[in-house]
N, C-alpha and C positions, 0 to 999 in steps of 0.2 A: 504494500500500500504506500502511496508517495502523494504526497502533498501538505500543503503549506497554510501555514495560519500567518495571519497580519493585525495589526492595530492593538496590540496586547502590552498589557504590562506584564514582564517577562523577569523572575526571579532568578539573576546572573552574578555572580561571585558577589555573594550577599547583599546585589542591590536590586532596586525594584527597577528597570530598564524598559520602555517604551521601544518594543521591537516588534519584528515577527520571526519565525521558524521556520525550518523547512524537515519536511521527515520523509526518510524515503531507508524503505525494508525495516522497518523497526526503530530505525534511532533519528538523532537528531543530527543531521547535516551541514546545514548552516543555519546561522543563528539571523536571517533575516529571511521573511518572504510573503508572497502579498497572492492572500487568498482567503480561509475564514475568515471571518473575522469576527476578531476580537475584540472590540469596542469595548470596553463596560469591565473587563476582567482579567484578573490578577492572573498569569497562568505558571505555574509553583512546580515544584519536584514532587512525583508523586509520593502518597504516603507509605511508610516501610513501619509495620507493626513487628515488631521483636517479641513479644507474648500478649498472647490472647487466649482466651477462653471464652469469650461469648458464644462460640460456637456448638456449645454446648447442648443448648436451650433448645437448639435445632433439631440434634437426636435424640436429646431426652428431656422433652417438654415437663415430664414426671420420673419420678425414678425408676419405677420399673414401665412405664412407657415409652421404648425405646422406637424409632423408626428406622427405615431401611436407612442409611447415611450415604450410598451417592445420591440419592435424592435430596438429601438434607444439604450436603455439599454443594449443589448447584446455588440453593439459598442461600447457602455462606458465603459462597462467591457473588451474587449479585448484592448483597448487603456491604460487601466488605467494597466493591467498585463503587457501590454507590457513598459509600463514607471517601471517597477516593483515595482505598488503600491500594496499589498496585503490587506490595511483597507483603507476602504476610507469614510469621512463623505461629502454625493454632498449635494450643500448648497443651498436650496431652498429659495425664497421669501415669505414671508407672508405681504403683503403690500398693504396699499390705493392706491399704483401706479396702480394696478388692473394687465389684459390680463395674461400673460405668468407669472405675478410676485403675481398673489392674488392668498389670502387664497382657494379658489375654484383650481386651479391649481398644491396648496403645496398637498392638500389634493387628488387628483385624481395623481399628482406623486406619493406619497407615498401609495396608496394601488396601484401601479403598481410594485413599488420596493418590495414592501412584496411579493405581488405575482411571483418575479420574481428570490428574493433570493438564493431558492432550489436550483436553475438552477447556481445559480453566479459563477464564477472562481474567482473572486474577494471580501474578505468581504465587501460589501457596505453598508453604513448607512446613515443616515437624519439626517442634520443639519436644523434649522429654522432659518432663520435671520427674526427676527420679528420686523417688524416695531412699533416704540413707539406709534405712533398715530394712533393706529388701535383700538381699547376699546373694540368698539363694537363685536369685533368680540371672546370675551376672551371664551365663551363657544364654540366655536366651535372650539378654539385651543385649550383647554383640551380634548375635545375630540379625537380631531387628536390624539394627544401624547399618549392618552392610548390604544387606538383602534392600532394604526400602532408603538410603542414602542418606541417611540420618545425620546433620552436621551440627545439629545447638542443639544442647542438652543443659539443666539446672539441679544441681543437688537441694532437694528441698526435707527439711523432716518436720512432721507434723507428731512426732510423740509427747512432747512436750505439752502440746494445746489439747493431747489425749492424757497424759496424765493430769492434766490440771481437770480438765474435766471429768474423770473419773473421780480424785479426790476429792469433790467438790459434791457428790451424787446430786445436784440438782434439777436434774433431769435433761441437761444438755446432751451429754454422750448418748444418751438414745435418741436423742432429736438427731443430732447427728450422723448417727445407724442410720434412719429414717432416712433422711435424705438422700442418703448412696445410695438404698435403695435393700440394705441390712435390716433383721431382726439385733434386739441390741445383744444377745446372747453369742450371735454370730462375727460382730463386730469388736464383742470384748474376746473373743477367742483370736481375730486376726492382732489386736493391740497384742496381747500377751503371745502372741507367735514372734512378730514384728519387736520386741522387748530384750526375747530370747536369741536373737542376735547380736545384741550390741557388742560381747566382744569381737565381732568378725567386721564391724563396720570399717576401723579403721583399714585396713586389709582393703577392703573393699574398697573405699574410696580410693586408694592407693592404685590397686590393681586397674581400675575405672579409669583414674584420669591417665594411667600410660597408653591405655590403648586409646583413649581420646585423642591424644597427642599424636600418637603413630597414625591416627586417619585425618591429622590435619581438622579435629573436630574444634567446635568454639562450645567454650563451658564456663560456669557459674553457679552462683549461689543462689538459694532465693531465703529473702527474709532475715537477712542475717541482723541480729540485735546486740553486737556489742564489737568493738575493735578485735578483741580477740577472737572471734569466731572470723571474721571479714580475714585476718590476716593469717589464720589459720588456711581458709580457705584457698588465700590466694595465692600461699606457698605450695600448697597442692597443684595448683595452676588453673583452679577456677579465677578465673581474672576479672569474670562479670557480673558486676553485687546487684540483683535485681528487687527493690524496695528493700531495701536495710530499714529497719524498723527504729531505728534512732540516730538521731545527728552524731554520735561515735562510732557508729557502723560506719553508717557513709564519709567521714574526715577520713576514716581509716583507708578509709578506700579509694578517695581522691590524693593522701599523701602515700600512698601505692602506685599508681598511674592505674587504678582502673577503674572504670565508665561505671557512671552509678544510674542504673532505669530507675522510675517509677512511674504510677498509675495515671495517666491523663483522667480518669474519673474523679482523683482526689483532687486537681486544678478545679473541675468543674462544679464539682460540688461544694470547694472549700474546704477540703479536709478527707481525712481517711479516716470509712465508717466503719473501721476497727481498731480507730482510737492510736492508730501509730503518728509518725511525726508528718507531718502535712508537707507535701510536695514544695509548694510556694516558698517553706520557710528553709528548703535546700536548695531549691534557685536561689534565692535573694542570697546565700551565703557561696554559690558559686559550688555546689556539691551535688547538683542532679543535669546528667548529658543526655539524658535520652527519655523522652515520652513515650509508654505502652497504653495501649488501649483496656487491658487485664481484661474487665468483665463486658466493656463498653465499647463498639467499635466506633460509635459517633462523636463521641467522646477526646477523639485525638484533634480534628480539626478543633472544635471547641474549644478544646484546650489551648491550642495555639492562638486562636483569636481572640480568646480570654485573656493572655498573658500581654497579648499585644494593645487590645483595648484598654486593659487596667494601667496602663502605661510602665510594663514589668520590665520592657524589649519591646527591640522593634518586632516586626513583620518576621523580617528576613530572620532576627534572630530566633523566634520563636519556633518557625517552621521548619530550622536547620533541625530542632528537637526531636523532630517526627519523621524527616528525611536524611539530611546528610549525615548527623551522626550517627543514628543508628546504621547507616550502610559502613561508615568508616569503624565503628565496632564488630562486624559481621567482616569483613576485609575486603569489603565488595566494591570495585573501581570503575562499574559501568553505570551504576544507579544512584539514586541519593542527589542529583546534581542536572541542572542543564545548560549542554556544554555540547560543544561537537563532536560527532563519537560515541554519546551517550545512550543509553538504550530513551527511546522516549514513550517514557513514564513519566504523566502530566496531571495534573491538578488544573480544571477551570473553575474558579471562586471567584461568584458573583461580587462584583463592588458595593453595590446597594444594598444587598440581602443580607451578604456574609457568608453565602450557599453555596454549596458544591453543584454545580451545574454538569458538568463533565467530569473525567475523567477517561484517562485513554494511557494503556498501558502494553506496552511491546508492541507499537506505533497501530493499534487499534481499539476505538472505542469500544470502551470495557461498562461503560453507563454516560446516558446524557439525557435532558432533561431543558425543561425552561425555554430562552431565548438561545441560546446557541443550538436548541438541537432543530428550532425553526432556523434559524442561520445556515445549518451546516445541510439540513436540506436544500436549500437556496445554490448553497455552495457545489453540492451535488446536482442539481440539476442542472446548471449553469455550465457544471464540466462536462456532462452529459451530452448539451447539445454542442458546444463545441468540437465534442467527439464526432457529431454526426454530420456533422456542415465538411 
């Protein structure tokens, strides 16, 4: 597909640029050209989600109401274009918790996504949040990884927030059960499975992140709540603190050199509704490089023009949050940016609105909408007959 957009404000080595594009086979070729047009909007790097899970919701609206998932995946895909995410890593469980969140699950996702790719509008990839306490399961997560191509991965442990909840019998740990989709008898049996490994975890981790490293994997933490666990982690060679639950986690992690995520929903909302430290107050101290969408995918534009309206940063600064950095934490040098050469992956956001009107990713429209999708018919027809004369 080849052709060219005009009259745009065009997001170019961090300024807002009054240009046009040209794209021809997928990427961007030169940086001027006179064809849709673009009047009225801002056209940005597309968006790149480094963890999500709202995808969730798709196949398992309830917990044990689960549905076919390429089907559900066609829905992720046009949600996720229409939020104008063009990469997206969906963050699967690898977990003792088991149903919707075990390994058995990650693994029958993942050869669904492979299989479903071809067809994507959107680039989608697999994330693992792999739980620490899982040992047992270490060859059949190698396998995964190399069979379905598995390159991000997060160490995450959730027994803590199970012991607490257990010690606590307030009836959380079965509300809990409940929701995976567990009796809570069944759920206090995988806890106390998932317990009786803890001497093998260190091993584990160990073992994990060499083979990461030998497939050229990118890995991380999730959650980490203190310096010492962030610095623990990132001796391991997890290098990517993904919501560190308090301003010593994440210092630790930025006087480390590594990229600290969190949740574009905690921007939008103002805060993180599990009471950890709030997004905003790691920008303003210069300690959060990268926007996820976590449960929210609409939520990352928003985010960005929240930070930009409340006068937190500019535009350009705020949207690098969502694009360029997270591509330059993943090692990715085609996306995140547009530049000549680049694959084009675009963002049209209405000036008046603040809306996503378009998107268009690996140089075809992936969702459109509004006044440009009336424009770009125009545009289409107009090439049309030209063809025919």
């Amino acid at each position: 597909m080849t052709f060219s957009i005009s009259n745009a404000t065009v997001l170019l080595n961090n300024e807002l640029i009054d240009t046009g594009l040209q794209i021809d086979n997928g990427s961007i070729s030169a940086l001027i050209g006179d064809g849709l047009d673009a009047t009225g909007y801002y056209v940005l790097p597309g968006i790149i989600d480094l963890h999500g899970d709202g995808f969730d919701r798709q196949i398992f609206p309830r917990p044990k109401a689960g549905f076919d998932q390429r089907r559900a995946l066609r829905q992720i895909d046009l949600e996720l274009a229409s939020c104008g995410v063009t990469t997206a890593w969906l963050a699967h469980s690898w977990s003792w918790e088991g149903m919707k969140r075990s390994p058995k699950q990650a693994q029958h996702f993942a050869q669904t996504l492979q299989g479903y790719k071809p067809k994507s509008r959107t680039d989608l990839r697999l994330q693992i949040r792999l739980e620490t306490h899982i040992c047992d399961m270490y060859d059949a997560l190698i396998e995964a990884i190399d069979q379905f191509g598995i390159d991000y991965l997060v160490f995450n442990n959730h027994l803590p927030e199970a012991k607490e909840m257990v010690d606590r019998n307030d009836g959380s740990f079965q509300a809990w059960a409940a929701e995976i989709g567990r009796n809570a008898d069944e759920h206090f049996a995988a806890f106390q499975m998932a317990l009786s490994q803890e001497k093998d975890v260190p091993e584990f981790l160990e073992k994990s992140a060499r083979a990461f490293d030998q497939r050229g994997i990118r890995y991380g933490s999730h959650d980490d709540p203190d310096a010492q666990t962030r610095k623990a982690f990132s001796d391991l060679g997890a290098h990517i603190a993904e919501f560190p639950t308090t301003v010593a986690a994440a210092r630790a992690a930025h006087d480390l050199g590594n990229p600290v995520l969190m949740g574009a929903p905690n921007i939008v909302r103002g805060g993180s509704h599990s009471g950890n430290i709030a997004a905003i107050d790691l920008i303003r101290m210069g300690l959060c490089d990268v926007l996820v969408s976590d449960y929210y995918y609409p939520a990352l534009s928003q985010a960005a023009i929240k930070l930009w309206k409340d006068g937190e940063c500019s535009l350009p600064q705020a949207w690098k949050m969502i694009s360029t950095n997270a591509a330059d934490v993943m090692g990715l040098e085609t996306i995140g940016r547009i530049d000549q050469g680049m694959r084009a992956d675009l963002v049209f956001l209405n000036k008046e609105t603040l809306e996503i009107d378009a998107t268009l990713c690996r140089g075809q429209f992936s969702f459109v909408t509004g006044q440009i999708a009336d424009r770009l018919m125009q545009y289409a027809q107009g090439n049309a007959q030209i063809a025919a004369q």
